[in-house]
N, C-alpha and C positions, 0 to 999 in steps of 0.2 A: 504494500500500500504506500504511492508516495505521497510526498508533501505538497499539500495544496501551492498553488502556485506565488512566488516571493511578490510583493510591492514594495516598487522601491521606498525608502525614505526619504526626504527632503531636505531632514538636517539628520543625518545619523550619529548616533553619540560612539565615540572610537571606544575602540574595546580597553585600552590604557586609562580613558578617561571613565570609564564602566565600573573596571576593577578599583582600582583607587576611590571611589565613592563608596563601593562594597565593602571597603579596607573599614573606610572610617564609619561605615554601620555600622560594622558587627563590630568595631572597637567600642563605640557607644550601647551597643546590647549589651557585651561581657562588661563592662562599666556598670550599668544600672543592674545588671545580674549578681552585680559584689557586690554591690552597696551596701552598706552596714548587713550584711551578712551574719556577723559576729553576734548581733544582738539579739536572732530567731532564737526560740526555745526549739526542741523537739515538741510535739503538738501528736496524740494517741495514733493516726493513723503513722507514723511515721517510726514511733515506738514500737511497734506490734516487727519491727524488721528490722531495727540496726540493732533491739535486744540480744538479739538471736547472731550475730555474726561470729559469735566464739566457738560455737560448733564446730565439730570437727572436719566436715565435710560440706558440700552445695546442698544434698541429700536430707539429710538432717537436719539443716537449716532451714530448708523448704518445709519439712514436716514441723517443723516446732512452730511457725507462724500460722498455720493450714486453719487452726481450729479461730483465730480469731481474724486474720486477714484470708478467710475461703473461699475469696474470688480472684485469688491472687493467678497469673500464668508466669511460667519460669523464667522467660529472659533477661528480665529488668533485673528481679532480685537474686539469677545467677550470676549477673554482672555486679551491682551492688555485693554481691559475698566475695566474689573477686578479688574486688577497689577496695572493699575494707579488709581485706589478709593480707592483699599483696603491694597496698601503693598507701593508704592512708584509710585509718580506721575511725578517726575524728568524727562527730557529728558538721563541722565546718567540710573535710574534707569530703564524704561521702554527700554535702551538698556537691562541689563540684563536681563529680559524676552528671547529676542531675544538668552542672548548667551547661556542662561541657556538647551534650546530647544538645541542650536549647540553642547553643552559639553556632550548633552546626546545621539548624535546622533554616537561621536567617538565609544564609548561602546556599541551603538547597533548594530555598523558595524562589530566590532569584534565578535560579536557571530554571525550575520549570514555568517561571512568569518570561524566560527568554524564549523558550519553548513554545509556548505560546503566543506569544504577541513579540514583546522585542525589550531590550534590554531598558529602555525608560519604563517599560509594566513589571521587571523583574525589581528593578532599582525600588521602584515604588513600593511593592510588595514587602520587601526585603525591609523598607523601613518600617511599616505599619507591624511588621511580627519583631523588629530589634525594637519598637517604643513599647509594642503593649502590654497593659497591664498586669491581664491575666497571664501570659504566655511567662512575664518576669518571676510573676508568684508561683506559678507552679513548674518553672527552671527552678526556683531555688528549693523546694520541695523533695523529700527522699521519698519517691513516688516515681513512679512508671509511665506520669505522661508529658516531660519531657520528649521520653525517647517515642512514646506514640503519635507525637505530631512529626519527629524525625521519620519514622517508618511510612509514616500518611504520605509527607509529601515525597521519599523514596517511591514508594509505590504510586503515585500519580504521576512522577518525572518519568516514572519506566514505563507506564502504562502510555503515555503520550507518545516514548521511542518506540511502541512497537508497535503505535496507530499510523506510524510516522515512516520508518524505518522496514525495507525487505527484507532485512537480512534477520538471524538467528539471534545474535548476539543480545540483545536485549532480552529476550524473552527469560532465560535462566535467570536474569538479573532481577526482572518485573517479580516471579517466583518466587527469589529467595526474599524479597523486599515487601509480599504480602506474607509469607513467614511469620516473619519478623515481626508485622504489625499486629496478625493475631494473636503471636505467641509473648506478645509485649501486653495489648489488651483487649479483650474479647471481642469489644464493641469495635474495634478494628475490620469485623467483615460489615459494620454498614456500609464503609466508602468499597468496600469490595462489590458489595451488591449496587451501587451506586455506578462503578465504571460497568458491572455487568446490561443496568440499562440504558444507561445512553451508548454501551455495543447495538443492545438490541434495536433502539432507539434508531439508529444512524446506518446500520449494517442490513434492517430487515432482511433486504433484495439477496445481501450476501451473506450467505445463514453460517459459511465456513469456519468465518474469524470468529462471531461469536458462541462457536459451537465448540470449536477448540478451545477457547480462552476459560467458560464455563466449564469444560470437563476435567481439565486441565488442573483446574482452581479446587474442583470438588474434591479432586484426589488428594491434593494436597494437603485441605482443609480438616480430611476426616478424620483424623487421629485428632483433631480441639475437640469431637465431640465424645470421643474418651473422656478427656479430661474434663469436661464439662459434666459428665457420668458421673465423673468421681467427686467432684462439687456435691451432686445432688447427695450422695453416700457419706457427705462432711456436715451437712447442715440440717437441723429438726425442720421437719415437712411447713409448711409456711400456708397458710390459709390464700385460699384463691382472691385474688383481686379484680375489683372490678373493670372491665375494660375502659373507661374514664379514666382510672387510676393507671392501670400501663402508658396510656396514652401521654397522660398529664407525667408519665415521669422518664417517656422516653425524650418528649419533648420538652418539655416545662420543667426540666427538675430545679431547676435554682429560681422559677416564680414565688415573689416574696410574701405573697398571701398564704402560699403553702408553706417554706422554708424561714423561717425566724432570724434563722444566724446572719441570712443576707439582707436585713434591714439596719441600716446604720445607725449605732447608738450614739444618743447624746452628748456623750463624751470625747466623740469623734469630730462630731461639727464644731468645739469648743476653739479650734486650732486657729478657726476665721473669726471674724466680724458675723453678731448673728442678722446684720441689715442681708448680709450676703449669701447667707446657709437658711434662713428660715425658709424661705421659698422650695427649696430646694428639698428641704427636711420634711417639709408636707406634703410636697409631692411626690415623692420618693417611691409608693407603691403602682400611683398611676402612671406615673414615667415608664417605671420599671414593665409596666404590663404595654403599654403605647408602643415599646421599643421590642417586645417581644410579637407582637402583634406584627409589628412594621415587618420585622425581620422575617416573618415567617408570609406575608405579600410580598419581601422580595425576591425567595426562592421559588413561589408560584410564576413571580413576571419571569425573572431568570429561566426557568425550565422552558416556558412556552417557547418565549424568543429563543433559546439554543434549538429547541425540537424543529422549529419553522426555518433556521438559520444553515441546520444540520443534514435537512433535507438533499442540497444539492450537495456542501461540503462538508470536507472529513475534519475539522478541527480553523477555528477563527483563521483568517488568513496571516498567515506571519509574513514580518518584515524582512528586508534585506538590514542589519543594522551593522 
């Protein structure tokens, strides 16, 4: 399958002048990544796994956390038992793991935003994941989704070379890179099933590519539903939910009418002027719901426009840059 056809640029930004901007992102990530650092406490989900790093083995380490972290899957926290034997066992240190996974993920975004479109959409990209906020707090976090936004966008940069690309080479690579993201974290085959339908989406006519990419992906995949067995054999049986409730919590789970923790306390807005935070502090669950709302009308406009867009072509048109 080749690549849609290049248009030129007008001003194209040099590839000298590309990287040097990329320098001083991700020098500005890894910056706001340390930022007092020093001063996190460990916080329970985080305890429940650097406790356990004295173990003798990965094996054992794995089992002593099972019964309270039991949705845990091995890679993150075989690589965290690693970092803490073999490089640095510190709670400071074993953050870096964490951010080391976050700083590498700015630079993976920018190539598949170059991928895509062209090195001013990678650039752009690149900055909004080195400022944000969420992406900073849970780099600094001894958690596994660091490395899960690393694996995401692995797996979407390979998944794009081999919409892209005839040859073999990418495909083992796409493979080991969805791996990686299930066996990092479960919810990792959303975006699995997500490239699988805009295959289908875009491919109908050609039933080949998406027939291979799917069988391909199953086989890989089936050994997590082992593991996922062995979950259900760790945890007392749990009372059926209602279908509102799945709903509300695959989607909604941090909406602050339902979740507590994410409403800002008092003590938080003390840091301003309250001419400047009252507003702000009373609005704070309607916003909150506005912006979840918003967000979820811009993946409806987005799907349309790509499905309508997808029709003739295999992937946005890329530049010459």
């Amino acid at each position: 399958m080749q690549k849609p056809r290049p248009v030129a640029d007008p001003c194209p930004l040099r590839p000298r002048t590309a990287w040097t901007l990329l320098a001083l992102i991700v020098f500005a990530g890894l910056a706001l990544r340390l930022y007092r650092l020093d001063e996190q406490s460990v916080w329970y989900d985080e305890y429940i796994s650097i406790v356990h790093v004295d173990k003798p083995d990965v094996g054992s380490y794995l089992d002593a956390q099972k019964a309270a972290n039991w949705n845990l899957v091995p890679v993150y926290y075989a690589l965290q038992y690693w970092w803490a034997n073999h490089v640095t066992g510190s709670v400071i240190g074993v953050r870096i793991l964490s951010i080391l996974f976050g700083i590498l993920a700015i630079p993976m975004l920018y190539l598949l935003g170059v991928e895509l479109y062209d090195r001013r959409a990678g650039l752009a990209a690149a900055l909004c994941l080195s400022l944000s906020y969420i992406h900073i707090y849970q780099a600094q976090e001894i958690r596994n989704y660091s490395l899960t936004m690393l694996a995401g966008l692995l797996s979407g940069f390979t998944f794009v070379k081999v919409l892209h690309e005839r040859g073999r080479f990418w495909w083992p690579l796409h493979w080991a890179a969805n791996l990686l993201l299930v066996w990092t974290h479960l919810f990792g085959a959303f975006l699995l099933l997500a490239e699988g339908l805009m295959l289908i989406a875009t491919r109908a006519r050609r039933w080949r590519m998406p027939f291979f990419w799917g069988t391909t992906n199953i086989i890989l995949m089936s050994p997590s539903l082992l593991w996922i067995r062995g979950i259900e054999n760790r945890v007392a049986p749990l009372p059926r939910s209602p279908l509102w409730a799945f709903v509300g919590n695959a989607f909604a789970d941090c909406r602050t009418v339902a979740v507590g923790m994410y409403i800002p306390e008092q003590v938080q807005w003390q840091v301003a002027p309250g001419v400047w935070t009252h507003f702000f502090e009373a609005t704070y669950r309607s916003a909150n719901d506005l912006l979840l709302l918003l967000s979820f009308a811009a993946v409806v406009y987005m799907a349309v426009v790509s499905t309508v867009s997808y029709t003739h072509l295999t992937l946005p048109t890329k530049r010459i840059v």
